[in-house]
MIRO-782567 format. One record per residue: residue number from 1; residue in three letters; chain; x, y, z of N, C-alpha, C in turn. Coordinates in steps of 0.1 Angstrom, whole numbers. Example, Ala and Ser with C-alpha at 12.3 -4.5 7.8 and 13.67 -1.06 7.14 Angstrom:
residues 2
ATOM     i    aa   ch    n_c1    n_c2    n_c3   ca_c1   ca_c2   ca_c3    c_c1    c_c2    c_c3
ATOM     1   ala    A     132     -57      78     123     -45      78     132     -33      78
ATOM     2   ser    A     128     -22      71     137     -11      71     129       0      79
***
This chain:
residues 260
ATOM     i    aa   ch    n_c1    n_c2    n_c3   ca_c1   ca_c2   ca_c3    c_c1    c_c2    c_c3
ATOM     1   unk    A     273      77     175     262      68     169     249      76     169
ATOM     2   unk    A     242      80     183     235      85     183     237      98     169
ATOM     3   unk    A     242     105     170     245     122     162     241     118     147
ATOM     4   unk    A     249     105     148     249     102     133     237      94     122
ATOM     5   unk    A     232      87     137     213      80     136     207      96     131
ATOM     6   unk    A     208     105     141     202     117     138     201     126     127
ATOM     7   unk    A     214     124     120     218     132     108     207     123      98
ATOM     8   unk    A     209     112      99     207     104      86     189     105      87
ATOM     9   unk    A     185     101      96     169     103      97     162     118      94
ATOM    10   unk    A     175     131      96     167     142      89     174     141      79
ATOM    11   unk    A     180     135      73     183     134      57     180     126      51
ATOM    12   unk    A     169     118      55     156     109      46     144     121      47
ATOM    13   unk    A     144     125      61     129     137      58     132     146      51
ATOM    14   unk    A     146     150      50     149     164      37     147     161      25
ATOM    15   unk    A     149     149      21     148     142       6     134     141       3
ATOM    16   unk    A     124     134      12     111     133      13     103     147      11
ATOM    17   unk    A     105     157      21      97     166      19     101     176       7
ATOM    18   unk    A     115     173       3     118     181     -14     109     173     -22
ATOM    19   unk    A     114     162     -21     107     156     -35      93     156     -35
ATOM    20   unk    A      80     151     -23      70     155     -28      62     168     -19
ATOM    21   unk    A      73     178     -18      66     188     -11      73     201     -20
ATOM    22   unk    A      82     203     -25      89     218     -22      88     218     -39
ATOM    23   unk    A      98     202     -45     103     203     -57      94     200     -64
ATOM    24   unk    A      81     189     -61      76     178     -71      85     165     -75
ATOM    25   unk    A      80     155     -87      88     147     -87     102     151     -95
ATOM    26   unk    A     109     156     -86     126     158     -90     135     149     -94
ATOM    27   unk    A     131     134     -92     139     123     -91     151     127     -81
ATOM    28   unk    A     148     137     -67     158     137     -58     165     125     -50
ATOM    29   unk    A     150     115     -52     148     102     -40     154      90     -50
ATOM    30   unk    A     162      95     -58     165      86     -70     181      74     -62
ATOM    31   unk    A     182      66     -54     192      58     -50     207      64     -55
ATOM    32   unk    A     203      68     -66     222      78     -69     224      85     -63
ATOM    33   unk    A     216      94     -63     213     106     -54     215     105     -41
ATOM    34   unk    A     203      98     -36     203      96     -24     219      89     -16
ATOM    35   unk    A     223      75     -22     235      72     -19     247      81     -18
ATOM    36   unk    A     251      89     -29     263     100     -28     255     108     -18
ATOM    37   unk    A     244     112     -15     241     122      -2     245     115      13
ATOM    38   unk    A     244     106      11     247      91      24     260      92      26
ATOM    39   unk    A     269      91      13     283      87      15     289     106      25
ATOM    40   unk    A     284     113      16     289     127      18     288     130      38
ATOM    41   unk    A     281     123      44     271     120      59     284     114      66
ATOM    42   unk    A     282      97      59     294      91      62     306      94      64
ATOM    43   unk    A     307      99      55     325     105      56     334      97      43
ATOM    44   unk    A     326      90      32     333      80      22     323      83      10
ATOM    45   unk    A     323      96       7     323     101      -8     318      86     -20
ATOM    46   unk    A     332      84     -26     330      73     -32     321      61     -31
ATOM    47   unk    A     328      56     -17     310      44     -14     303      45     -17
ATOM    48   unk    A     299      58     -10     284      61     -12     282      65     -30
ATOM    49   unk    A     287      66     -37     282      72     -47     282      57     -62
ATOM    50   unk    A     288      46     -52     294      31     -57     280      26     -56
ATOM    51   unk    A     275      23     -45     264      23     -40     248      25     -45
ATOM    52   unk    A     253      34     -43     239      44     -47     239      38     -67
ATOM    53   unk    A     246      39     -70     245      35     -87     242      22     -86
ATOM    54   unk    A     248      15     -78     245       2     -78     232      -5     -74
ATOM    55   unk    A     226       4     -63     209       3     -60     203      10     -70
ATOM    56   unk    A     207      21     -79     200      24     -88     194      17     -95
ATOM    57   unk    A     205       7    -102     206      -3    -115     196     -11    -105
ATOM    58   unk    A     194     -14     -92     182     -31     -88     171     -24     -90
ATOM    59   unk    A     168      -8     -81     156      -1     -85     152       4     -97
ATOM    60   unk    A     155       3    -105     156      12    -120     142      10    -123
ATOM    61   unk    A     135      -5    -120     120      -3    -126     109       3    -117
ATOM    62   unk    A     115       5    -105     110      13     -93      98      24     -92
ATOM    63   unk    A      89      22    -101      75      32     -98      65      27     -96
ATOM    64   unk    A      56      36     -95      45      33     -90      32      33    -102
ATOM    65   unk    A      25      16    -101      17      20    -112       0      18    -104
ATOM    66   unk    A      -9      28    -109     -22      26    -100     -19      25     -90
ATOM    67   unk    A     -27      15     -84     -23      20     -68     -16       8     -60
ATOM    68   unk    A      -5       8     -64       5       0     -65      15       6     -58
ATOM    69   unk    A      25       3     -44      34       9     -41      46      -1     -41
ATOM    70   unk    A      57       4     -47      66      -1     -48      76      -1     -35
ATOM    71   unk    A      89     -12     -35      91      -5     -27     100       9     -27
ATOM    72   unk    A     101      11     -10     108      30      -6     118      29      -6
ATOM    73   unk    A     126      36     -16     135      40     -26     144      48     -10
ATOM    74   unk    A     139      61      -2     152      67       4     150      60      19
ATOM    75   unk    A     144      50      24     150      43      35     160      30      32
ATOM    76   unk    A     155      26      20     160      13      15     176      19      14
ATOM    77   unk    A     178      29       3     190      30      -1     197      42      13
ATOM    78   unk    A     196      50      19     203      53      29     206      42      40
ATOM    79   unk    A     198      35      42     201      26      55     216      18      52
ATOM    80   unk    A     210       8      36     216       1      32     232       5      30
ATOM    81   unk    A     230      18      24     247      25      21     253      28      36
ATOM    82   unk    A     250      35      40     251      38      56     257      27      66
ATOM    83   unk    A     252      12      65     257       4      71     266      -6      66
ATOM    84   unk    A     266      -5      52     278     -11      45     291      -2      44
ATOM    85   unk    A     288      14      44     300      22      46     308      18      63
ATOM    86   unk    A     298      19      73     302      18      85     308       3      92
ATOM    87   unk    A     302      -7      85     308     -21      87     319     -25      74
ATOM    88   unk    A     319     -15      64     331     -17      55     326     -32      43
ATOM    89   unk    A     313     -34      47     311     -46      39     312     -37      20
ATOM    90   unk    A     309     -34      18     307     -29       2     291     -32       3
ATOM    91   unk    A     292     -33     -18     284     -35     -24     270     -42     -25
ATOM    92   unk    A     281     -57     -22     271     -66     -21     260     -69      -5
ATOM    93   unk    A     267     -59       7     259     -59      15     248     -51      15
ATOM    94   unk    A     252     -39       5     240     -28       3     228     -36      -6
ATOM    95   unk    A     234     -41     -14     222     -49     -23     215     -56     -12
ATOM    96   unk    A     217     -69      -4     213     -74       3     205     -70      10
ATOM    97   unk    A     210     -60      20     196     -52      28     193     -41      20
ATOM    98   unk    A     193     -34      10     184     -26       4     172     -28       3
ATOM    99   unk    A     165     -38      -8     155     -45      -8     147     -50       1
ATOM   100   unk    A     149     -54      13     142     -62      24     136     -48      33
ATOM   101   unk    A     150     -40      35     146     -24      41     136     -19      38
ATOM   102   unk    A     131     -16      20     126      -9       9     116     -17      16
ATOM   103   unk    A     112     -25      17     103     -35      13      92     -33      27
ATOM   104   unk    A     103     -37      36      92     -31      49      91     -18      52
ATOM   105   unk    A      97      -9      50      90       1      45      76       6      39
ATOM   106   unk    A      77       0      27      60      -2      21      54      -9      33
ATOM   107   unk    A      55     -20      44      49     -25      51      44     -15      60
ATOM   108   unk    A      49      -3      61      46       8      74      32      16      67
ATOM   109   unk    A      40      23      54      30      31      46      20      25      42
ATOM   110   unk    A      21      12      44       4       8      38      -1       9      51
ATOM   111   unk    A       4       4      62      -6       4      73      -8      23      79
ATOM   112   unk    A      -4      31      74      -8      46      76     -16      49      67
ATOM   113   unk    A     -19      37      49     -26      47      43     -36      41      46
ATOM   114   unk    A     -40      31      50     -54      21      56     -61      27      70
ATOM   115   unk    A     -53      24      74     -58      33      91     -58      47      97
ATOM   116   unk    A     -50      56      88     -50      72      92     -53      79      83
ATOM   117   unk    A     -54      71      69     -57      83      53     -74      84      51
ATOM   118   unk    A     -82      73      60     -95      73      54     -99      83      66
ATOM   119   unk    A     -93      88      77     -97      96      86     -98     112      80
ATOM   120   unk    A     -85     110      72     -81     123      68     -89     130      58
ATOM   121   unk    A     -93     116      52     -99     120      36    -113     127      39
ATOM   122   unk    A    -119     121      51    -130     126      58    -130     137      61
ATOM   123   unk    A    -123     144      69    -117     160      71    -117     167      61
ATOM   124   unk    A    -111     166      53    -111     172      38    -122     172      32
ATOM   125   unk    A    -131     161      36    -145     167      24    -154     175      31
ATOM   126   unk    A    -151     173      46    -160     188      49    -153     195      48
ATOM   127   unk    A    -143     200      43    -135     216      42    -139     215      26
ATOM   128   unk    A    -137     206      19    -145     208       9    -155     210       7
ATOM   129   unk    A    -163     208      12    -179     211      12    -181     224      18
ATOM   130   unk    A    -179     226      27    -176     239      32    -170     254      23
ATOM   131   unk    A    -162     250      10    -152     259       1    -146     262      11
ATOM   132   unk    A    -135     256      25    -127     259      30    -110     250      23
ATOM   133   unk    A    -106     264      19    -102     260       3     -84     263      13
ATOM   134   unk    A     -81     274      22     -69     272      29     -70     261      40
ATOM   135   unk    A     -81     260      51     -76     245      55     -76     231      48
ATOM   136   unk    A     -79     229      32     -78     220      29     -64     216      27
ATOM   137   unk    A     -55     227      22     -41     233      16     -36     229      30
ATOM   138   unk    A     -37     237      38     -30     231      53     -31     217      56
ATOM   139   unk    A     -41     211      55     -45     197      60     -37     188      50
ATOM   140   unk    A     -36     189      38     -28     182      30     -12     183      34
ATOM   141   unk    A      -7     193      34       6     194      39       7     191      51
ATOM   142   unk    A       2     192      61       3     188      75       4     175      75
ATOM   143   unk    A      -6     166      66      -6     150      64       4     146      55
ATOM   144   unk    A      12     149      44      27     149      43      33     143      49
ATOM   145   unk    A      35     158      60      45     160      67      42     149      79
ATOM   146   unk    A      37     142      88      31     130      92      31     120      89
ATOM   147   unk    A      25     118      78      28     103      72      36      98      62
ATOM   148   unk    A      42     104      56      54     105      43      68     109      53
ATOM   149   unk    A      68     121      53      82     124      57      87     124      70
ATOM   150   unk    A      79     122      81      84     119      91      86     106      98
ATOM   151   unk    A      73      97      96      79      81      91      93      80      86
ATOM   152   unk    A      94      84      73     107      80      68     119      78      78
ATOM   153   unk    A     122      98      85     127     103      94     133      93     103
ATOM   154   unk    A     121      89     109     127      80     125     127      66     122
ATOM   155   unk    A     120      61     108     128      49     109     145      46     103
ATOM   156   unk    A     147      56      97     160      55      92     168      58     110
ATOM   157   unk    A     166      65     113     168      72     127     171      61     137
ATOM   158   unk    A     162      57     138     159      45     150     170      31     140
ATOM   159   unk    A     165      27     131     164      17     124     187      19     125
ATOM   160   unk    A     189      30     120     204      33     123     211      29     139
ATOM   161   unk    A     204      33     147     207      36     158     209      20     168
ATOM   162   unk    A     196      11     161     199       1     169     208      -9     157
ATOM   163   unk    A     214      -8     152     223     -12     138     216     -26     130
ATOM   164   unk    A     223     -30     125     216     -32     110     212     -52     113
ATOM   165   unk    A     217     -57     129     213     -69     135     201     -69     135
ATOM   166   unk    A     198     -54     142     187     -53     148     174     -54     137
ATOM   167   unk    A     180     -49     128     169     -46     111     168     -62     104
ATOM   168   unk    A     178     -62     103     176     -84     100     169     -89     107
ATOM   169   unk    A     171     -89     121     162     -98     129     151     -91     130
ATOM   170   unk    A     147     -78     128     130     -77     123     127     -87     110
ATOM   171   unk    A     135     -83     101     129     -90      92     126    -105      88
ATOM   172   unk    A     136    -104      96     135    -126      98     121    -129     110
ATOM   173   unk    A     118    -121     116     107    -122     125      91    -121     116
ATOM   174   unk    A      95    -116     106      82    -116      98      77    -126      93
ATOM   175   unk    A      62    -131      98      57    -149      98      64    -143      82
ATOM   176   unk    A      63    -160      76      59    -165      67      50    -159      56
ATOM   177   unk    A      39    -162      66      25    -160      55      27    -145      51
ATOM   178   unk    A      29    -138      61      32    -121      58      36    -118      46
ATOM   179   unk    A      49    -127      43      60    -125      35      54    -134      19
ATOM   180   unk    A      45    -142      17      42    -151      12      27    -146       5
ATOM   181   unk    A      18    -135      16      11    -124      10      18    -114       4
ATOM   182   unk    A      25    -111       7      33     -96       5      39     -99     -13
ATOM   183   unk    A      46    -110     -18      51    -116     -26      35    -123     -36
ATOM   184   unk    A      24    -123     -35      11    -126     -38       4    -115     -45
ATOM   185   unk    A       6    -105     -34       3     -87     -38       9     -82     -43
ATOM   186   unk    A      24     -80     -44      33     -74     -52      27     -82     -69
ATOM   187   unk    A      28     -94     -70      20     -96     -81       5     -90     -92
ATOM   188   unk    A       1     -92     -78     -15     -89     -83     -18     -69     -88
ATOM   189   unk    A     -12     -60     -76     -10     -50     -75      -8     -42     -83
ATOM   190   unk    A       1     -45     -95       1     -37    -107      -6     -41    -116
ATOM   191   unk    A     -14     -52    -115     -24     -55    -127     -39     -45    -117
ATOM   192   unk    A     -42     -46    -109     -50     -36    -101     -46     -21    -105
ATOM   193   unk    A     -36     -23    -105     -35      -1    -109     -35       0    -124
ATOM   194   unk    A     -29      -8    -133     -31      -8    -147     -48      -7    -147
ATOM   195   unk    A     -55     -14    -140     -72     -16    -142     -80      -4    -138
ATOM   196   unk    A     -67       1    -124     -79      12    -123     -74      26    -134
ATOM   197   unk    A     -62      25    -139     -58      33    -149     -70      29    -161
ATOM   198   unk    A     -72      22    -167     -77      15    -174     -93      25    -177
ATOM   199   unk    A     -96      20    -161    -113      25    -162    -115      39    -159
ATOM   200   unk    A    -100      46    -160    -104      62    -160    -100      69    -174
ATOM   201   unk    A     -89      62    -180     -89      66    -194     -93      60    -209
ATOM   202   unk    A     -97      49    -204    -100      41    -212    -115      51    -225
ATOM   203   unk    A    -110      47    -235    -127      50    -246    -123      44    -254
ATOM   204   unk    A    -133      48    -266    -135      38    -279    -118      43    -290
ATOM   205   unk    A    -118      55    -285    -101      64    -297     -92      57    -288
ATOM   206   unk    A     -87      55    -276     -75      48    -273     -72      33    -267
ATOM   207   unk    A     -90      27    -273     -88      11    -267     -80       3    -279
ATOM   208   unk    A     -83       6    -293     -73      -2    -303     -60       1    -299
ATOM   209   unk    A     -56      13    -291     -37      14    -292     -34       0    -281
ATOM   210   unk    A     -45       1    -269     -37      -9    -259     -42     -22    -262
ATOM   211   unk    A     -51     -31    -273     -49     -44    -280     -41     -46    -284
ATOM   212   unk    A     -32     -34    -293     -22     -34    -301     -14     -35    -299
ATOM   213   unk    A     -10     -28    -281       1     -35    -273       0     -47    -267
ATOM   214   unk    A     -13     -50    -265     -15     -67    -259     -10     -71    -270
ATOM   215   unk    A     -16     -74    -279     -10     -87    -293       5     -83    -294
ATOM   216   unk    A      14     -75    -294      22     -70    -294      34     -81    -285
ATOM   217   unk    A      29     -78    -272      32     -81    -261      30     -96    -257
ATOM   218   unk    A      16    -100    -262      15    -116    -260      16    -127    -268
ATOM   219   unk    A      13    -121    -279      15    -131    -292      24    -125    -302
ATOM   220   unk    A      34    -118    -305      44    -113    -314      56    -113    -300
ATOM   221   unk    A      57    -113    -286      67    -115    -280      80    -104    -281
ATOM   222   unk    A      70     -90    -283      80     -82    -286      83     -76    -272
ATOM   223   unk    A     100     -72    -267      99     -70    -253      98     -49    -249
ATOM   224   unk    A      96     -48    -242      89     -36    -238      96     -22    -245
ATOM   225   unk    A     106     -27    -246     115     -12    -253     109     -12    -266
ATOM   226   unk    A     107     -23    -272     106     -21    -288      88     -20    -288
ATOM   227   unk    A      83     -22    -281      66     -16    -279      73       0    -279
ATOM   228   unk    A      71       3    -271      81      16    -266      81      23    -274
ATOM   229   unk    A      88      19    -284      96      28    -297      82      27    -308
ATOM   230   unk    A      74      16    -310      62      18    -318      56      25    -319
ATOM   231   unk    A      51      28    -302      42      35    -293      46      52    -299
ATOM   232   unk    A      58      54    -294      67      65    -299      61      71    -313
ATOM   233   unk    A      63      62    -323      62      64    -336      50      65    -341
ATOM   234   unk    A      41      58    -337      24      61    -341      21      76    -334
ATOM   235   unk    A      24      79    -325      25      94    -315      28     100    -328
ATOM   236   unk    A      40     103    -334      49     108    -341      39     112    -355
ATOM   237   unk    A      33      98    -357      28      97    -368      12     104    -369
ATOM   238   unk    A       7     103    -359      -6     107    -351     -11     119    -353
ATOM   239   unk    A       1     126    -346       5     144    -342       2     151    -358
ATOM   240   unk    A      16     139    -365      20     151    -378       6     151    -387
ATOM   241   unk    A      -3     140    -386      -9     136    -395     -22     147    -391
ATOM   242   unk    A     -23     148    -380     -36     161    -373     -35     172    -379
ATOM   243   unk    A     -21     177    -376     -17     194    -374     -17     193    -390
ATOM   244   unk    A     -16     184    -403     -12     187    -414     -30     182    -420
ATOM   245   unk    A     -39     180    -413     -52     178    -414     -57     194    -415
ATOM   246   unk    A     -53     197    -400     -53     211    -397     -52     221    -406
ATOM   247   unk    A     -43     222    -409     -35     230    -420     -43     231    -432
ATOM   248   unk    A     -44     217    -434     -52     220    -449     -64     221    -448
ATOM   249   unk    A     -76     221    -437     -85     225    -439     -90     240    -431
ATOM   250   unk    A     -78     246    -425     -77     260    -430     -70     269    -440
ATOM   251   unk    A     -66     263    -447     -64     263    -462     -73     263    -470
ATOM   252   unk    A     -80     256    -470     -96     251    -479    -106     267    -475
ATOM   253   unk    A    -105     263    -459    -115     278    -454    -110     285    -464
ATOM   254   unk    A     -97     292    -462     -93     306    -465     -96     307    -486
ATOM   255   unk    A     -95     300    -488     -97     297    -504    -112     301    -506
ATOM   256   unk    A    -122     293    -496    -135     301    -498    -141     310    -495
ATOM   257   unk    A    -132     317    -486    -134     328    -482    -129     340    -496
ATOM   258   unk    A    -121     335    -500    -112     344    -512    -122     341    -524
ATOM   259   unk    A    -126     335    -527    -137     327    -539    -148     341    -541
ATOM   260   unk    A    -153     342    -522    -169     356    -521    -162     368    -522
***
């Protein structure tokens, strides 16, 4: 038990520190992935790879918009596969605690990015101010590796070790209200990061495209794929219509140039 708590907790920090340290976003932390890496641990290949497709498909809309965190993708789906492989439940027990896992999860990372990230951020602006340009590089990876991947680490770790009663009855311990905010914010949260996306790209050239998705979206009742594909095609139509702008008014140049 213990060995195998141990394996799994450095095999959420190995996922963690590839994906946002070594690789970028790889989609390593992607529940397919991650699940066939779980089963391969396990010792049940298949499960794990049953699994993991199957949290895929609940995660699929799984990102992060503004400053909005979703829930965590490689505690949710290692734990979840890991203890449906080991109690033999399947599928539907992975679905079941995937989501609740994921979910308190984001409950840890918000309380590291509230209480330990405004410390850090301070640090960094005197190394910034300073042009101390390698301890800022160190100081970012060092905080990584602290608050992203080693979190992950020992809760899968711990979270394994005392088995998967012990992870329910956290979560059924969670007041109400917690659960009742949490379900309030998850709401509110992505209309907050759409706004703060909003007020950093927003001008006068690309505010008609996003009315154009509102009316689109609110009053034509068109659903997001088929925005999507619009969106696509005005791009399409945008591009060609520039570069063939382009074209012909260095064409015009070169003619008056030939003219003297």
């Amino acid at each position: 038990m213990l060995s195998t708590s141990i394996s799994l907790g450095l095999l959420g920090f190995f996922i963690m520190v590839v994906e946002k340290g070594l690789t970028g976003t790889s989609m390593f932390m992607r529940p397919i992935v991650v699940g066939a890496l779980t089963g391969i641990l396990m010792g049940d290949i298949p499960t794990g790879v049953i699994i993991g497709g199957t949290l895929e498909l609940v995660f699929l809309g799984n990102v992060s918009i503004g400053a909005s965190l979703p829930p965590e993708l490689i505690t949710g789906t290692v734990l979840a596969t890991a203890f449906s492989i080991d109690q033999g439940t399947g599928v539907e027990n992975a679905v079941t605690l995937g989501l609740p896992i994921a979910t308190l999860m984001v409950l840890i990372q918000n309380a590291i990015f509230v209480f330990v990230y405004p410390l850090v951020i301070k640090v960094a602006d005197k190394f910034a101010e300073n042009g101390e340009a390698d301890k800022l590089s160190h100081l970012q990876f060092i905080t990584g590796f602290f608050t992203r991947a080693l979190p992950i680490g020992l809760v899968i770790g711990v979270s394994y070790y005392f088995g998967s009663g012990a992870v329910t009855s956290v979560l059924n311990a969670i007041p109400n209200f917690v659960k009742e905010g949490m379900r309030i914010s998850t709401g509110i949260m992505p209309a907050l990061g759409f706004a703060v996306l909003l007020r950093m790209m927003l001008n006068k050239s690309v505010a008609v495209f996003y009315i154009l998705g509102f009316i689109l979206a609110a009053y034509l009742k068109l659903p997001s794929l088929a925005i999507s594909i619009l969106g696509v095609i005005l791009a399409i139509i945008i591009v060609t219509n520039r570069n063939q702008l382009k074209t012909n008014t260095g064409s015009s140049s070169a003619d008056e140039d030939d003219d003297f």
